[in-house]
N, C-alpha and C positions, 0 to 999 in steps of 0.2 A: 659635597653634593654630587651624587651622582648623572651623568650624562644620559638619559633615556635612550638615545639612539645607540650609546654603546651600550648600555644593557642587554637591548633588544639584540644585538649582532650575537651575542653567547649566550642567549635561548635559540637552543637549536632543534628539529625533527628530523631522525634518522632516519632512515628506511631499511631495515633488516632484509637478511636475504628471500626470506616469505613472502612478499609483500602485502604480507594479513597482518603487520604487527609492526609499528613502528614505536620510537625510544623516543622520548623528550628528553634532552637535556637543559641541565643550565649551568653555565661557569664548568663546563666538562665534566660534569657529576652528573650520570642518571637521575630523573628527574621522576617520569611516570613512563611505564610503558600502555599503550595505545592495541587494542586487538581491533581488528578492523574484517569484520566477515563481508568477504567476498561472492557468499554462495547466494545470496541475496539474488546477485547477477546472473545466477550461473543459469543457461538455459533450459537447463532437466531439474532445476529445483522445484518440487512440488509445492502450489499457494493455495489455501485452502480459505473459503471465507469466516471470517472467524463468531465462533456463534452467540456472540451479542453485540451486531449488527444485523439489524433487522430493516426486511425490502418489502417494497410495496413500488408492485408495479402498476404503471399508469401507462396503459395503451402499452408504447414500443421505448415505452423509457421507464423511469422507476428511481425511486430516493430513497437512499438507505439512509437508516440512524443509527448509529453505532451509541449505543445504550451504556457504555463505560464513559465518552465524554459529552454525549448528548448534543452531540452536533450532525446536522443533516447535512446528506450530499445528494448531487442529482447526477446522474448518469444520462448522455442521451441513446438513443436507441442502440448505437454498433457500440457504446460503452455497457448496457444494458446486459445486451448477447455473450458478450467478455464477463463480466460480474457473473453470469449462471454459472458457467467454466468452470470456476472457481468454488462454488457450491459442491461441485464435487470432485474438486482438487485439478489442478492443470498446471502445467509447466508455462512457462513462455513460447516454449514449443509449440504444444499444445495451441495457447493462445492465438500464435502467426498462423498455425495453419488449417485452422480453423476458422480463420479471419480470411485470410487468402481465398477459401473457399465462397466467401459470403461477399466475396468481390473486394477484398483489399489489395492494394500492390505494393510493388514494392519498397515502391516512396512512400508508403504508408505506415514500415515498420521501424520507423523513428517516434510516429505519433503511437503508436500502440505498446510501444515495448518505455513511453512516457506515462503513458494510461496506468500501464502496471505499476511502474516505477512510484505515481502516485499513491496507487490503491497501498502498496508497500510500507511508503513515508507516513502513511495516515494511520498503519496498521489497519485497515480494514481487511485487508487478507492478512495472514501470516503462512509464515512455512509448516507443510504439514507432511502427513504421509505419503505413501504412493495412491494415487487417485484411484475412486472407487466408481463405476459404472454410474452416471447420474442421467436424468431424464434427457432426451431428444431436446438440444437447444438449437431454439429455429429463429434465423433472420433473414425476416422481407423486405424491401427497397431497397432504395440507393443506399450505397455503404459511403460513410462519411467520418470522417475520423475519431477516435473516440472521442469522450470527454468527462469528466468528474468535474464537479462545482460545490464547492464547498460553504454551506452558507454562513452568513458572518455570525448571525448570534446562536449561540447553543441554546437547547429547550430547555426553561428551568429546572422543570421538574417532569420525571415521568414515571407514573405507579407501576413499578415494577409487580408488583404485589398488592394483593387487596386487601392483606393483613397486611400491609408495611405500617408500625406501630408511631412512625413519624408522620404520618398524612392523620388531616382531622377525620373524625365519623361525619357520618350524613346526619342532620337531624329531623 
């Protein structure tokens, strides 16, 4: 019988000299190698919202649904302003200072560059081109940190289509 705790000591994670790729091993045999992108982070990476999440704003906020897992999210308003950005591409760059301008500081670009970071994890944005000129994005009030809210149950169902041949007819 083997010892678990010695097991665990010879599974190991290397870190190559890229640090975008790490090697598992186990019992010193390459095990799996691991790629790990980076650019995710990177400041000038362009995020583009991705186009089956669909927004409906409300007043100075707005709930997107992303139509792949049929889960709603709410934005409030300084997350709202962030989320257009993104409609037609924006960097993180982009994102601070364009926040900056709308009264964020600089203690605030922990909470903002989180905001992203979520929009990210959730794939609601994804990485995209270089940004393309989008409308005048305007924010009024007090700037207050962003926020995304995820809500717990997805929508069962939603007709994408009106010929979708799984939904019943009217009768």
């Amino acid at each position: 019988m083997t010892d678990s705790r010695a097991a665990s000591k010879e599974l190991a994670l290397r870190e190559t000299g890229t640090g975008e790729e790490n090697s598992l091993s186990f019992n010193g045999q390459p095990y799996a190698t691991i790629h790990v992108s980076m650019s995710d982070k990177s400041s000038s990476q362009v995020f583009s919202l991705r186009h089956d999440v669909v927004v409906t704003a409300l007043e100075r906020e707005a709930v997107l649904l992303d139509l792949e897992t049929k889960y709603f999210y709410s934005v409030n308003p300084a997350g709202w302003a962030i989320t257009q950005l993104f409609e037609g591409g924006a960097s993180r760059d982009d994102v601070r200072s364009r926040s900056a301008t709308w009264g964020a500081r600089n203690g605030d670009l922990t909470a903002i560059d989180e905001f992203v970071d979520r929009l990210v994890a959730e794939r609601l944005v994804v990485p995209g081109e270089s940004p393309f000129p989008a409308g005048e994005v305007v924010f009024d009030g007090a700037w207050a940190a962003p926020s995304v809210e995820k809500h717990r149950e997805p929508l069962q169902r939603v007709m994408v289509s009106a010929f979708d041949p799984t939904l019943p007819l009217a009768e």
